[in-house]
N, C-alpha and C positions, 0 to 999 in steps of 0.2 A: 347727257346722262348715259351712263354702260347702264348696259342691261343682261341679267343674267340668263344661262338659257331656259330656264322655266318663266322668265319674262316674255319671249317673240311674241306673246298675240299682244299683249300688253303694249312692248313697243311697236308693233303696228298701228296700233289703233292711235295713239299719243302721236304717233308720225303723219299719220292720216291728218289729226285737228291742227298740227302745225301746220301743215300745207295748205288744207286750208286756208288758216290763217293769213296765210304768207300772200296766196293770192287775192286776199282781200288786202292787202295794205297793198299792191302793185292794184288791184284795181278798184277805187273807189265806188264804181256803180255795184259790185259783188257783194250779195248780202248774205254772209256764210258765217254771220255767226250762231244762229241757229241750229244748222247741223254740228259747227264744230261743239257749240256745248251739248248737244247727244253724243256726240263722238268722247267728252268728257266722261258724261254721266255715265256712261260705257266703260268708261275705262277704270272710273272709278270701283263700279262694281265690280272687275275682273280683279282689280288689286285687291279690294277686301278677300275676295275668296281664295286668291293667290295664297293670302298673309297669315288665311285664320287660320290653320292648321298645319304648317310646314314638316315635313321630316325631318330626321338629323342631316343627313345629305345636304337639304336643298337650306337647312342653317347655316353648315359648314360654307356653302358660297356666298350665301349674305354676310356672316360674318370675314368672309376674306373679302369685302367688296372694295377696291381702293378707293372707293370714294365716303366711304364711312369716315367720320371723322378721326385723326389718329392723333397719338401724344401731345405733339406741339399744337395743335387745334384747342384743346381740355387747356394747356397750358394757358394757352394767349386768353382765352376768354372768362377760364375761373381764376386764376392766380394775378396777383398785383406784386411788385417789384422784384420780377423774375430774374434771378439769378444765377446763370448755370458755372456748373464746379467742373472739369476736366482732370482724366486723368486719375491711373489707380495709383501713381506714385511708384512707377515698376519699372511699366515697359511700354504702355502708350496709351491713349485714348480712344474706346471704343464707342464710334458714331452712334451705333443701333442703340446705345442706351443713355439717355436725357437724365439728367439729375443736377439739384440745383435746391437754390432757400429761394425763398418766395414767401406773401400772404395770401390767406386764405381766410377772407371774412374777419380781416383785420388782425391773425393769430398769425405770429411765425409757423411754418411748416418744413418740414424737407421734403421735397415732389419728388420719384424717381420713377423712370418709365423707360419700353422700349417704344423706337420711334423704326414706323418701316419707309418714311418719303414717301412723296405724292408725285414724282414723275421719275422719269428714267434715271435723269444725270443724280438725284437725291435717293432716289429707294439704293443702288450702287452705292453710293456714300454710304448710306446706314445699313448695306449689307442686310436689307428687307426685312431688318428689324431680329435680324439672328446674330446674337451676343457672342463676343470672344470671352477665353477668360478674363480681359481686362476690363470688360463689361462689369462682367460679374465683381470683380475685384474693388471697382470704382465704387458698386453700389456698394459694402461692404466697408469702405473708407465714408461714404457716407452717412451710414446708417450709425458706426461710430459718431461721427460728428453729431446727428441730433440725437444722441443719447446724452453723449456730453453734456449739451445747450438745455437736453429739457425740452426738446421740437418732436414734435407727432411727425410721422413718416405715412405720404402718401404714396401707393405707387399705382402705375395705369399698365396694364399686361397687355399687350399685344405683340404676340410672336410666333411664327410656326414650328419654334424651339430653337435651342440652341445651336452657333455654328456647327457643322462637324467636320472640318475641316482639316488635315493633317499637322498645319501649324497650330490651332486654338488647342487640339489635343495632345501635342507637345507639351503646352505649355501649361498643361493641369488643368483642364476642360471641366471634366467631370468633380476634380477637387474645387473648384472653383464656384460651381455650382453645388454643391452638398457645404463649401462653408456660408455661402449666403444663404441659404435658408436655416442655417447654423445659425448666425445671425439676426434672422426673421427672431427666432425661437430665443434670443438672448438677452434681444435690446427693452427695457425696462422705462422705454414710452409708446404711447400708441401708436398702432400699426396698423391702416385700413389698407383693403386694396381693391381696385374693380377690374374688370376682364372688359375690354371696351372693345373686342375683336375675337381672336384667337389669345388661347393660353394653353400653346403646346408642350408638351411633355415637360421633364425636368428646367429646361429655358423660363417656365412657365411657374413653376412651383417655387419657385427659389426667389420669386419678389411679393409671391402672394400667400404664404404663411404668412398672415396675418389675424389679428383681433377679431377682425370683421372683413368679410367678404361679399362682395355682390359682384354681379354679372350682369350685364346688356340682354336685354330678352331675346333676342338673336348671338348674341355671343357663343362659346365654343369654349369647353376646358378639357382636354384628355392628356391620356401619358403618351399616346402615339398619335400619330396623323391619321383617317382611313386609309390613306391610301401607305403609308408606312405598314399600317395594321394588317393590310389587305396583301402585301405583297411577302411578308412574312409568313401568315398563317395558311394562304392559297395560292401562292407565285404570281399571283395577278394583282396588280392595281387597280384594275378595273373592277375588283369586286369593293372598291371601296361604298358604297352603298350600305353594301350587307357589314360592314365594317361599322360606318356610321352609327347602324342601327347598335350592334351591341357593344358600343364603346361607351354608349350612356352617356354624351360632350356635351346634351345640348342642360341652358342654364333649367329645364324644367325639370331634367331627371335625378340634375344636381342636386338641385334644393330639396327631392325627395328625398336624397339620401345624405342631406345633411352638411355635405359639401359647401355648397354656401349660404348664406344669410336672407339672401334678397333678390328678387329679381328687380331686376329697373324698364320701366316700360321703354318699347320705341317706338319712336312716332309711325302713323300708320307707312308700309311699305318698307319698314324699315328705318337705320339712321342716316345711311345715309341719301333721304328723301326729303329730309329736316334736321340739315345738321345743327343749326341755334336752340330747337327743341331737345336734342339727345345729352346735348352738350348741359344746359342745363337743367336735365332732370339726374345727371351723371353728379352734378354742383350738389345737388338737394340730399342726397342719397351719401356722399362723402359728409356734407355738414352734417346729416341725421347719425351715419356711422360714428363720425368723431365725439360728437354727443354724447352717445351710450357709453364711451370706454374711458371720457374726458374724468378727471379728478379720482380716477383709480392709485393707489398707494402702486411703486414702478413693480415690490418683489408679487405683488398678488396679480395686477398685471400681467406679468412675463408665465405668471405659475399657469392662469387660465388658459393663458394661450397655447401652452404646450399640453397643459388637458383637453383642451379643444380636439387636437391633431392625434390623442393616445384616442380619442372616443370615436373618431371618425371609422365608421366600417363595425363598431359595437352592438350595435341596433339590428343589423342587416342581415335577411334570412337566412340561413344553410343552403338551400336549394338554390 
C-alpha cells in the first residue's frame, strides 16, 4: 500500500500490526493478536478522521493515488465483450486514450477513456494518461461511429490534461481538443461521463461534456492543475495549496455549482482501499445516468445537453 504524506501516522501504526503479525506466524508460542487488533482499531479511527473532512490539496493526492483504480480496471470488471478500436485514421494511435464497443448490462455501448498505467514501463506507454491530438481525434472517429449505430457513449476521465508537448502542438493540440468537445455537444445519442481521478483542464473537458456527469467523491475537475495555477499567478509552485483552495476542483464545490450531477461515494479511506467497491458503485451510478437520458428523441437530446453547458455559471453570485 503507498501512502500519502498526510497518511505517515497512519502507515505507522498499520506497519506496527504487521509486524506484529509477522512475528506471530515465525513464532507460534507469541500471542500478538490482541495488540495487533488495538493497533487495528487505532488505525481504524485515525482513518476515519483522516477522511472525514479532507481539503482540496490533500483530494488532489488522493485523487492522483496510482493505485486508485484506473480506465482499464472499470473496463475489465463493468463491461462484457470488450472491444478496443485504434487509431484516429491520420497519423497514429494514441495509447493514453482507450476506446472501444463493448456491453454494458447487456446494451451495446461505446466506452472511451484516458488510461495513465499502473507501473513504469505502462504509465510511459500511455504517456500518464496525457492525450496527443490523435487521442483526441480517435475519440471523435468514435463518437461518430456510435451515433451512427444508435450506441450511448460512455467515457471515464482521468488526466492531468492534455500532452503539451512541441509535436502534439504541431499537430492541432488545441484544435483537436475544442473539436471533441464539438463533438460531445453534436452527437444525438447519450453521453454519460464520470471523473474517476483527475479531470484536468481542456484534456479533461473535451470527453466530459456530456448528458450527465458524476465524480468520485475524491475526484478532482479544474481547468488548471494547483500547481500550474500556483506557478502562474505567484511564480511558485509551492503555493499550490492556496491554489487548491480557490480552484473549487474538489467534486463538493462542483455539485454546488452545478458542474456536475452526482457525487459517487468511496469506500472508506478512499478507492483505492476498495478497489471492487469503487468500481462498482462507479457500475451503479453509469446504469442510474443512462437510465435518466435513455429513450430521449436524439434532436431534443443534443438541444439539452448544449442548454446544459449555456446555463452553467447562470445561477452564480456576482461577488
Amino acid at each position: 500500500m503507498n501512502y500519502l504524506d498526510f497518511e505517515k501516522g497512519l502507515a505507522e501504526i498499520e506497519g506496527k500490526a504487521e509486524e506484529l503479525r509477522a512475528l506471530g506466524r515465525t513464532n507460534s508460542e507469541m500471542d500478538v493478536e490482541q495488540e495487533a487488533a488495538a493497533l487495528d482499531a487505532k488505525a481504524d479511527s485515525l482513518l476515519d478522521e483522516l477522511y472525514k473532512d479532507l481539503n482540496p490539496w490533500r483530494k488532489c493526492q488522493v485523487a492522483r493515488h496510482p493505485e486508485r483504480p484506473h480506465c482499464i480496471d472499470y473496463i475489465e470488471a463493468l463491461f462484457e465483450e470488450w472491444t478496443p478500436l485504434a487509431g484516429d485514421r491520420n497519423f497514429a494511435d494514441d495509447h493514453a486514450v482507450m476506446g472501444g464497443l463493448a456491453r454494458f448490462h447487456d446494451r451495446p455501448v461505446m466506452v472511451i477513456g484516458h488510461e495513465k498505467g499502473n507501473d513504469t514501463k505502462s504509465r510511459i506507454e500511455r504517456n500518464f494518461g496525457m492525450a496527443r491530438p490523435e487521442g483526441y481525434r480517435k475519440a471523435i472517429r468514435l463518437m461518430d461511429m456510435a451515433d451512427r449505430f444508435g450506441l450511448p457513449v460512455i467515457t471515464l476521465v482521468d488526466t492531468p490534461g492534455a500532452y503539451p508537448g512541441k509535436g502534439a502542438e504541431e499537430r492541432g493540440q488545441s484544435e483537436a481538443i475544442a473539436r471533441t468537445t464539438e463533438k460531445c455537444l453534436t452527437i444525438k445519442v447519450p453521453l454519460v461521463s464520470v471523473i474517476i481521478g483527475e479531470g484536468g483542464s481542456g484534456g479533461a473537458v473535451a470527453f466530459a461534456t456530456a448528458d450527465r456527469l458524476a465524480m468520485l467523491e475524491h475526484s478532482i475537475y479544474s481547468v488548471i492543475s494547483p500547481e500550474g495555477c500556483a506557478s502562474i499567478l505567484w511564480k511558485d509552485a509551492e503555493k499550490m495549496r492556496e491554489a487548491a483552495e480557490a480552484l473549487k476542483l474538489t467534486a463538493q464545490d462542483l455539485k454546488g455549482l452545478g458542474v456536475t450531477d452526482r457525487i459517487i461515494p468511496e469506500p472508506r479511506g478512499g478507492a483505492q482501499r476498495d478497489r471492487d467497491a469503487a468500481v462498482q458503485s462507479v457500475g451503479q451510478a453509469i446504469a442510474e445516468m443512462l437510465t435518466e437520458v435513455s429513450g430521449m428523441n436524439g434532436d431534443d437530446l443534443r438541444h439539452a445537453r448544449r442548454q446544459r453547458y449555456l446555463n452553467v455559471g447562470t445561477r452564480l453570485p456576482l461577488s
